[in-house]
C-alpha positions in Angstrom: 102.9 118.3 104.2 102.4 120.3 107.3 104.8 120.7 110.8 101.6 121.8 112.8 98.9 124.3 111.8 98.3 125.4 108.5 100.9 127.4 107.1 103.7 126.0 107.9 103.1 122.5 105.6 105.3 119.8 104.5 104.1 118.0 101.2 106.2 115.3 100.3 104.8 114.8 96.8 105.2 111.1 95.7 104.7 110.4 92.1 103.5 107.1 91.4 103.4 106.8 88.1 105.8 109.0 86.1 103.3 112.0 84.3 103.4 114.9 86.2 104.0 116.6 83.0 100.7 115.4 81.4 98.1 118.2 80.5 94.8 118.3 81.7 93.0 121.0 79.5 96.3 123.7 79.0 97.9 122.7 82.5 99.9 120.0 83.6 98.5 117.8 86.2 101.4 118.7 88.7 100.6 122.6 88.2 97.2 122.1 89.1 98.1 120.2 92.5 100.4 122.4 93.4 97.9 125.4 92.8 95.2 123.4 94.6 97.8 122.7 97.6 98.0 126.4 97.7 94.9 127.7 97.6 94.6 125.2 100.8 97.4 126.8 103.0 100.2 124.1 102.2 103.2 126.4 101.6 106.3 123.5 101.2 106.0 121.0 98.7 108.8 118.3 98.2 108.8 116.5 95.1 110.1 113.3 94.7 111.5 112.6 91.8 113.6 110.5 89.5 114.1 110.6 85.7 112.5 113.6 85.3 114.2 115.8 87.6 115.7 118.4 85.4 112.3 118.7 83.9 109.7 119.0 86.4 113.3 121.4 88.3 113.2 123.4 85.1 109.5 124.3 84.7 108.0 124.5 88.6 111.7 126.0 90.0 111.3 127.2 93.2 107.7 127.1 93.8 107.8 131.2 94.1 105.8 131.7 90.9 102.6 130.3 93.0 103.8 131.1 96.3 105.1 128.0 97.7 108.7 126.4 98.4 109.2 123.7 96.1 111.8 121.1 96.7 113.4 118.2 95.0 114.4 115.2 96.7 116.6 113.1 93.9 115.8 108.9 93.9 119.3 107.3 92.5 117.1 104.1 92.3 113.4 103.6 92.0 112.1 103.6 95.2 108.1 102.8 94.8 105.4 105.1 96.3 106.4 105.5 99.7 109.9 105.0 99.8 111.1 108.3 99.2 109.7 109.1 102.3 112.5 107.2 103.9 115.1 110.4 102.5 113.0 112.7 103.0 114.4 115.2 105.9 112.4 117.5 108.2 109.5 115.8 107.9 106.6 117.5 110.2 104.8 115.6 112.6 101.8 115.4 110.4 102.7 115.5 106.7 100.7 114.8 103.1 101.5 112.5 100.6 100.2 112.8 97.4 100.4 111.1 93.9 101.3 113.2 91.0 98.9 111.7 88.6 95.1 112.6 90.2 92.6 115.0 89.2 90.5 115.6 92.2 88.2 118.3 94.0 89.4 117.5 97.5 89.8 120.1 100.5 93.5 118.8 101.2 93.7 121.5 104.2 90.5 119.8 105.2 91.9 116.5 105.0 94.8 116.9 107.0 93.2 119.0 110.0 91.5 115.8 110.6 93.8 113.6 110.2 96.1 115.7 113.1 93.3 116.4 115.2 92.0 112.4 115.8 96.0 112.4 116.2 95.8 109.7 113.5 98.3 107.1 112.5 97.8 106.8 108.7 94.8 108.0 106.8 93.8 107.1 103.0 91.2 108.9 101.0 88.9 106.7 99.1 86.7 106.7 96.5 83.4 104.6 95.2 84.5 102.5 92.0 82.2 100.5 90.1 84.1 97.3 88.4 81.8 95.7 85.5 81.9 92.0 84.5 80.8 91.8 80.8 80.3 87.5 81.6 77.9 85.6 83.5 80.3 84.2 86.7 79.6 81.2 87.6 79.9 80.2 91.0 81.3 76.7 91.7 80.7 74.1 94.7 83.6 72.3 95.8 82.3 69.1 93.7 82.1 71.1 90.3 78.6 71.8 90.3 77.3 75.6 89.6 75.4 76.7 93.1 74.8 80.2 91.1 75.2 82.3 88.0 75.9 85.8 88.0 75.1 87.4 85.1 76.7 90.4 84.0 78.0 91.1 87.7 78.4 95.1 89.1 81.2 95.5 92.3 81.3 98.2 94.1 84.8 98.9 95.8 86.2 101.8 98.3 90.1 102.6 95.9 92.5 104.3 97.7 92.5 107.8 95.8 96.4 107.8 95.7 96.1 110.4 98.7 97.4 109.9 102.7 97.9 111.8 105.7 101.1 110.3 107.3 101.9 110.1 111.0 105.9 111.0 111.2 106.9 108.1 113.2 105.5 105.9 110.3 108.3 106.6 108.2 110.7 104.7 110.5 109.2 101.4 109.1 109.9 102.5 105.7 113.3 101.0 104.6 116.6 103.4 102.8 117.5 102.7 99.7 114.7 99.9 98.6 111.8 99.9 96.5 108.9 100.3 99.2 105.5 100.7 98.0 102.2 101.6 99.3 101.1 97.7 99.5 104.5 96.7 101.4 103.4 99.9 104.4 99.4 98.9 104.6 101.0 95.0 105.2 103.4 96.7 107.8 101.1 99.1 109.9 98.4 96.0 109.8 100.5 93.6 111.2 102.1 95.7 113.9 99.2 96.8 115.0 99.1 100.3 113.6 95.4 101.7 112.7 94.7 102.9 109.2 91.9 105.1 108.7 89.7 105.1 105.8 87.8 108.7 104.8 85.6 108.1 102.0 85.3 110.8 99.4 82.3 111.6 97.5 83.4 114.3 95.6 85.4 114.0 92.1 88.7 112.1 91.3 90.3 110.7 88.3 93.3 108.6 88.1 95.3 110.1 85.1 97.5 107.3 83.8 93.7 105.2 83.2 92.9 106.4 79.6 89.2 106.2 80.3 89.8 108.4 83.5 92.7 111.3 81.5 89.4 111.4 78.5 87.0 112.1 81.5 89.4 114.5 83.5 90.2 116.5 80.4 86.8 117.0 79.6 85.9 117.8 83.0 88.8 120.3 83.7 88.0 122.2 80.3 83.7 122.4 81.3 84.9 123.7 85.0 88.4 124.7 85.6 86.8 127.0 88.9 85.8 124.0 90.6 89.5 122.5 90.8 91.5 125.5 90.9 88.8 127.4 93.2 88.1 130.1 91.2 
């Protein structure tokens, strides 16, 4: 979401899963992005959208009302996460791409100085996720006989957060007209060759279309609405 240095950003804003309209506390989950994108010096934001075009067009209009340029790039077909990218004109050199369902406390401006600076390809903000396993695993030798049991088993996993820093000349491998998601471009940029950096994020984000996560976010949001719309 930025052609250069800060002020003059491009955000492409991808929506993965369809509820930028949800609330988080009195706010929809869009409006606090785009305030959040603000307050960090992006001042274009392009929204991708399909279905809900004339709704998302009718409440955020122009952008004006929080002082950035919003526009609306129009999917005929579903596309998948990164495949609007592909109609998606002007695009800066350096540009963010963001999903339209996350509730996090991440310096964005931050985020993409870096990203431009190292003169990075493709960078993906992650998080620390726990995944629980309420069974004892077993684990198998290759005759059938248990080598180990697991009982009750904790992972711990770096998630993309649903939040990149894009290279321009990326979106050439992004095909027009064709469902393209975020899985098809990691397989692309890996086997050509193309590094991906990973920037771990300690800080907090929520994945809004998880119930457990919208409970959490909601209840977060309404204790400190400061700390995500900086003050």
């Amino acid at each position: 979401m930025l052609a250069g240095g800060r002020g003059t950003r491009l955000y492409p804003y991808t929506v993965a899963l369809p509820k930028p309209l949800v609330p988080v506390g009195d706010l929809p989950i869009a409006e606090i992005l785009i305030r959040q994108l603000a307050h960090h010096g992006f001042d274009t934001i392009t929204m991708a959208v399909n279905h809900q075009a004339e709704l998302l067009a009718a409440y955020f209009g122009d952008g004006s009302k929080w002082g950035v340029s919003i526009r609306y790039s129009l999917e005929q077909q579903a596309l998948g996460t990164m495949g609007p990218l592909a109609i998606i004109d002007d695009l800066p050199e350096n540009f963010l791409v963001l999903n339209g369902d996350i509730l996090c406390d991440l310096d964005f401006g931050k985020f993409h100085d870096e990203h431009a600076a190292a003169g990075r390809t493709f960078s993906i903000s992650s998080a620390s996720r726990e995944v629980f396993v309420d069974f004892g695993v077993l684990q198998v030798d290759d005759s059938g006989y248990l080598e180990r049991l697991d009982e009750k088993p904790t992972s711990h996993y770096q998630v993309s957060m649903g939040v990149y820093m894009v290279a321009k000349h990326v979106v050439s491998l992004v095909p027009r007209g064709k469902a393209y998601g975020f899985d098809d471009l990691m397989g692309d940029l890996i086997a050509g060759g193309h590094p991906v950096a990973v920037k771990p994020f300690m800080g907090t984000w929520l994945d809004i279309g998880r119930p457990t996560d919208y409970e959490l976010a909601s209840q977060i949001f309404a204790e400190s609405p400061g700390r995500f719309l900086n003050g």
